[in-house]
N, C-alpha and C positions, 0 to 999 in steps of 0.2 A: 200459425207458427209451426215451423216442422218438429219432427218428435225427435226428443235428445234423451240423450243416456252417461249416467257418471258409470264409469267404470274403474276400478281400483285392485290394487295389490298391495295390504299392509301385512307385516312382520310384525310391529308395534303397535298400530294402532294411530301415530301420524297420520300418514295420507288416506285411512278411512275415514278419520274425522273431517280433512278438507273435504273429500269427497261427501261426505254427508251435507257438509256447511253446503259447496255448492248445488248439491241436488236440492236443497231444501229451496234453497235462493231461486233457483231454475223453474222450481215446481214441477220435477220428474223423481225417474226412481235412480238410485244405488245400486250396484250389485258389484260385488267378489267379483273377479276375473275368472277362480276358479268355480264358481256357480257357474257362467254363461255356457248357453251352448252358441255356437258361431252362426248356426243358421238364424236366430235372433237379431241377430245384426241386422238384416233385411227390413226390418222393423224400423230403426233408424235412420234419420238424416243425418243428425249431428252426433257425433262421439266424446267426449271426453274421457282421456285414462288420467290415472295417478298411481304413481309408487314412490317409493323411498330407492336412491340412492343407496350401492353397493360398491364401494372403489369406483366411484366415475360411469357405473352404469346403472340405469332405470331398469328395475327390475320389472321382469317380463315383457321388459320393448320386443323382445323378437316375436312373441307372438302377435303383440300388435303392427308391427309392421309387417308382416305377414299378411293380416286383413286390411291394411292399409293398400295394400299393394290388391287384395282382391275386392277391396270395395273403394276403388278409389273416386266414386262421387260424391262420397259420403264428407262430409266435412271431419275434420279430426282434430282435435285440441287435446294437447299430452302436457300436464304437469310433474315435477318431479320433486320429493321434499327431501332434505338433508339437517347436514349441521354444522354448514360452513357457512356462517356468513355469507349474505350477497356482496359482494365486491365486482368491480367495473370489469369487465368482461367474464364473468366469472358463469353467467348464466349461458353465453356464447359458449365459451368451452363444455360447458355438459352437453348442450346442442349436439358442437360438429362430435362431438365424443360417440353420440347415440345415434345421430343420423348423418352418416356418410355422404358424399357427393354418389349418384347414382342410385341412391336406398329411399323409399318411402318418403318421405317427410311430413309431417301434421301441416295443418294452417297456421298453427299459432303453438306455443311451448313456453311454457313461465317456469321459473323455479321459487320456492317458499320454504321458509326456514321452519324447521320442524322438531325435532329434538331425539331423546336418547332417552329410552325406558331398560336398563337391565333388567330387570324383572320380567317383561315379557322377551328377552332377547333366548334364543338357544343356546346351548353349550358352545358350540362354535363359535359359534360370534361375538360372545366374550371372551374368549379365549383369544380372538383374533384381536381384538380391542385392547385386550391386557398387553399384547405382543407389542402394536403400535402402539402404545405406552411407552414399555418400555424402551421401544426404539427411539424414539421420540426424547423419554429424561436421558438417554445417553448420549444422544446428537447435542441436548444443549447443559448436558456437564452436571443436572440435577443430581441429586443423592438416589433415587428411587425414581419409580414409577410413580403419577398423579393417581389419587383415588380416583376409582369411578363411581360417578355420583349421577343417576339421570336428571335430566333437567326438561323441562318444557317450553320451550322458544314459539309454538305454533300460533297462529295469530288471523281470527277470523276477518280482519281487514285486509289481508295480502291477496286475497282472492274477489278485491272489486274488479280491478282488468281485466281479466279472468269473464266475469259476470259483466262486463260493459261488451269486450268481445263476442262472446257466445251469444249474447241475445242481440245483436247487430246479425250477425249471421245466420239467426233463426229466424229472423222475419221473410 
C-alpha cells in the first residue's frame, strides 16, 4: 500500500477532528499544515488536506496547490468542512470556487458539514459573524440579530467515501 498522509488546517477544531477520524481509519499519521516542512512530502504517495471554509474559500488551498502543482504524481485528496448544509450542487460550487480551470486540481474533494465553536473562534471572526447577523435579520425584517450559539453538526460517518476512495488509490 503506498504511504499516505492527512494533512489539515483547523481554526476550531472541525477539520482536525475529521482529519484525525480519517487518519486513524487509514492507519497513518495527522499533522498541522503549519508543523510540515514541504520537503516531507517526498515521503508520500497519497495526500489528503482539510480545512474549514472562509467566505467560499479552503483555508490554505494556496499553498496546497502550490505543491500540488510541484508534486504532481502524488495523488491528492482535499476536503473542506463548513456550515452550510449539503445541497445539490453546492459541493461543485466550492470546487470550481478553489480550483480554477488551468490551476492544480486534487483527484477527489468532498465537502462535510462541520460546525461553529465561538469560543475557540478570534476576535475577528466574531466580529465578522456578528456583522453577517446582523445583515442577514435586516434583509429579512427580524427585530435584531440571532444569537450566536455554537453548535456541532460534525459526523464521523461523512467520511466513508472519503475512506472507500483513498484506500482504492492506495493499493
Amino acid at each position: 500500500m503506498k504511504k499516505m498522509l492527512v494533512l489539515y488546517k483547523s481554526k476550531t477544531g472541525f477539520s482536525q477532528r475529521y482529519a484525525l477520524w480519517i487518519a486513524e481509519a487509514l492507519g497513518c499519521e495527522a499533522i498541522n499544515l503549519a508543523d510540515l516542512e514541504q520537503t516531507a512530502l517526498q515521503d508520500y504517495a497519497l495526500i489528503v488536506y482539510g480545512a474549514g471554509l472562509y467566505a467560499g474559500q479552503i483555508n490554505g488551498i494556496a499553498r496546497i496547490k502550490r505543491w500540488m502543482k510541484e508534486f504532481p504524481a502524488k495523488v491528492w485528496v482535499v476536503f473542506a468542512t463548513g456550515t452550510t448544509p449539503p445541497k445539490q450542487g453546492y459541493e461543485e460550487l466550492i470546487f470550481k470556487t478553489n480550483f480554477r480551470n488551468g490551476e492544480p486540481r486534487p483527484a477527489h474533494f468532498y465537502y462535510y458539514l462541520a460546525g461553529i465553536d465561538y469560543d475557540k473562534m478570534g476576535l475577528f471572526d466574531r466580529l465578522l459573524m456578528k456583522f453577517f447577523s446582523l445583515m442577514e435579520s435586516r434583509k429579512s425584517g427580524a427585530s435584531g440579530p440571532s444569537r450566536q450559539t455554537s453548535i456541532d453538526l460534525s459526523n464521523r460517518d461523512y467520511i466513508q467515501e472519503l475512506l472507500r476512495y483513498v484506500q482504492l488509490k492506495a493499493r
